[in-house]
N, C-alpha and C positions, 0 to 999 in steps of 0.2 A: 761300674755304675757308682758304684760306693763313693770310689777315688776319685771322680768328676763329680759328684755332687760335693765332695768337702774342698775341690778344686775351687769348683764356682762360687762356694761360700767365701771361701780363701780371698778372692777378687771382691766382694763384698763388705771386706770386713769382720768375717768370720768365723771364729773355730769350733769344731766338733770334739767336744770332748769324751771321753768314756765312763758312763756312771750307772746309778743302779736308780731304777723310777722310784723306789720307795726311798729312797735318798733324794730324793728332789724337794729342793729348797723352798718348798711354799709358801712355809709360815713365815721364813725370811722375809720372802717377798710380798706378803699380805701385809707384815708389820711395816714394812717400808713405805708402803702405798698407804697404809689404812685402811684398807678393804673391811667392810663389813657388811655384804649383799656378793652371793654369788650366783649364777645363774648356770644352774647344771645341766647343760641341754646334751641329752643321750646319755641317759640317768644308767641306765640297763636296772641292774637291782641295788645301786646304789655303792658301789664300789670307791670312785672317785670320794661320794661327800664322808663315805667314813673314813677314807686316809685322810682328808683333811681334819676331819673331829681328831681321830688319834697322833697329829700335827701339831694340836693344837687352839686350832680354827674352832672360835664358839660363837660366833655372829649369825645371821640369819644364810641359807639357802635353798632354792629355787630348784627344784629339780624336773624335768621333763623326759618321760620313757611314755613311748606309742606301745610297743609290744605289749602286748595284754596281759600275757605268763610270767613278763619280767618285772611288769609293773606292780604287780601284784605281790611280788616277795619285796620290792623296794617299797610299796606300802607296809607291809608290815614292818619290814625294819625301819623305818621311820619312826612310826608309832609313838615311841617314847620319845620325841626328840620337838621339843613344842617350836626350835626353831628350823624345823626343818618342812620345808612344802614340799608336797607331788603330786605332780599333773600327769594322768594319762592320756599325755598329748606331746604331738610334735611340732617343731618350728622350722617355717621355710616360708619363700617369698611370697607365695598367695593364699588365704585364708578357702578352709576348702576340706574337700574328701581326698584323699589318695590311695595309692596302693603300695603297700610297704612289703616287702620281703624279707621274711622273718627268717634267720638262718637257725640250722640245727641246734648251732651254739646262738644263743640269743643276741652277743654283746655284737655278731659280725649282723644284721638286719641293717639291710638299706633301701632307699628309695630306686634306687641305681640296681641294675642287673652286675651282678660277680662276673670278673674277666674268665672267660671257660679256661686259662690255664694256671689261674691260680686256684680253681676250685680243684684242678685237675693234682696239683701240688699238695695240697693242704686239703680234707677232706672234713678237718673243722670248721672249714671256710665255706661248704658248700650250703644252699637255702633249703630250707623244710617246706615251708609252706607263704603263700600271699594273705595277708588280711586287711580289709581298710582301715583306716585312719583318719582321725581331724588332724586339720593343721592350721596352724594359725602364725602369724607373725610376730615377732618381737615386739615389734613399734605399737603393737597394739595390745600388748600388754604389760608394758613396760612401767607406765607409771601408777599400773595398779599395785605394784609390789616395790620398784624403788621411789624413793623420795629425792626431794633436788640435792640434798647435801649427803646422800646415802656413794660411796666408794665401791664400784661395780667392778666383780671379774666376770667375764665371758667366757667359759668353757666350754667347747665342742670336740666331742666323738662319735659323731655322726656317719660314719665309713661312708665320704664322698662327697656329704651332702651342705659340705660349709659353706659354697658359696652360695648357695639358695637362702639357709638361715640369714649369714650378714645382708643380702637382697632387700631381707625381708626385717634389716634392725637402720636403716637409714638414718632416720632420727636419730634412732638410741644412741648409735655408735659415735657422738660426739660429749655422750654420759657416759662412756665406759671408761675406767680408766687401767682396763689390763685383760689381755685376752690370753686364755691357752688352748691349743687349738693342735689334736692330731693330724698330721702333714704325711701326706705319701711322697715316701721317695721311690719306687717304683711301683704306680696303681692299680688296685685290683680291681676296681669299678669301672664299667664301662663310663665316661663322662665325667670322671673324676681329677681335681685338676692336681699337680703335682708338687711336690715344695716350693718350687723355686716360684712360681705365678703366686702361690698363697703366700711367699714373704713378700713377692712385689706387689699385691694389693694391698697386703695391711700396711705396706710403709705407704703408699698412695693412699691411703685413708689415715695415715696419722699414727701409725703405732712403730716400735721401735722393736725388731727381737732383741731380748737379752739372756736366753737360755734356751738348751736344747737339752730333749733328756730322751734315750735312746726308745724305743720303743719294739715292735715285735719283728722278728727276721725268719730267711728263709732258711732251708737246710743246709745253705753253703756258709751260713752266718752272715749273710746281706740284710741291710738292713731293707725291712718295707716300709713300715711306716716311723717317724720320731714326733713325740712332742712338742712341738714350738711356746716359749712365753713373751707374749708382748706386751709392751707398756705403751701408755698414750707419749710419743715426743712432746 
């Protein structure tokens, strides 16, 4: 699987290089872009927006966590941080209630039911309990927190649930000007689409990948999921 998915990249245009996540190039590519609005969707407790503060990154951030228990520690670590927002809420294509499945470990919680053989592998992967949820869309809340001339990243870690969110950012996403976005290279969600459909959407919407940074694997050292970074072409 490995060696056809960096095949089919290969045929694209693209190489998979080997690196370490906390080495990835943010602030690089924040200063590049100008980035100063991010939009943290699938906050958990806040992990992502403090590698970026310890990056660097001291512009405004946007963060979104539905799970109740995780929200609740990424409030508090926020706290002191006046540019930092969170919303106990999630983002997908219809405004609404849902049902979220909240996994033992919090960061795996999805909208999507767990493939019964990777919960069967991985027993950190497996779900604890269901709780509802607001959901709302991007596009309607977009221009309450960026401005016309504010430099937008799009971050999603959502396990599965990205193309719902993008669904539901239509407008926006001709204001973004940089997404990074967890990709499964073999899915653990039922309904979850795979790398290769998630880099041919966002180049069909306009974006360009220019970095890959490995992300978490199986027992055999396969990789599951990687980081994708895209830019507006």
């Amino acid at each position: 699987m490995r060696s056809m998915i960096k095949a089919m990249l290969g045929r694209l245009g693209y190489d998979v290089v080997r690196t370490n996540r906390s080495a990835f190039a943010f602030t690089a590519h924040a200063r590049r872009l100008g980035i100063d609005l991010v939009f943290d969707v699938g906050a958990n407790i806040g992990q992502y927006a403090l590698q970026l503060r310890s990056s660097g990154y001291a512009a405004r951030i946007i963060s979104f966590e539905p799970v109740i228990e995780a929200y609740a520690e990424l409030a508090r670590r926020s706290r002191a941080d006046p540019d930092w927002t969170v919303l106990n809420l999630a983002l997908g294509s219809e405004i609404g209630e849902a049902t979220l499945n909240v996994g033992q470990q919090t960061e795996m919680s999805s909208f999507h039911r767990i493939r019964d053989r990777h919960a069967e592998l991985h027993a950190w992967a497996r779900m604890g309990h269901a709780q509802s949820t607001s959901v709302t869309r991007l596009d309607e809340i977009f221009d309450t927190y960026a401005g016309p001339d504010d430099r937008v990243l799009l971050k999603m870690d959502v396990q599965g649930f990205e193309t719902e969110v993008m669904a539901g950012a239509r407008r926006s996403l001709s204001r973004i000007a940089a997404i990074q976005m967890e990709m499964a290279v073999m899915p653990s969600y039922s309904d979850q689409p795979d790398m290769l459909t998630q880099v041919n959407f966002l180049e069909t919407a306009g974006f360009r990948l220019v970095d890959l940074v490995n992300g978490g694997r199986d027992r055999e050292g396969c990789l599951i999921e990687v980081d994708g970074f895209f830019v507006r072409s």
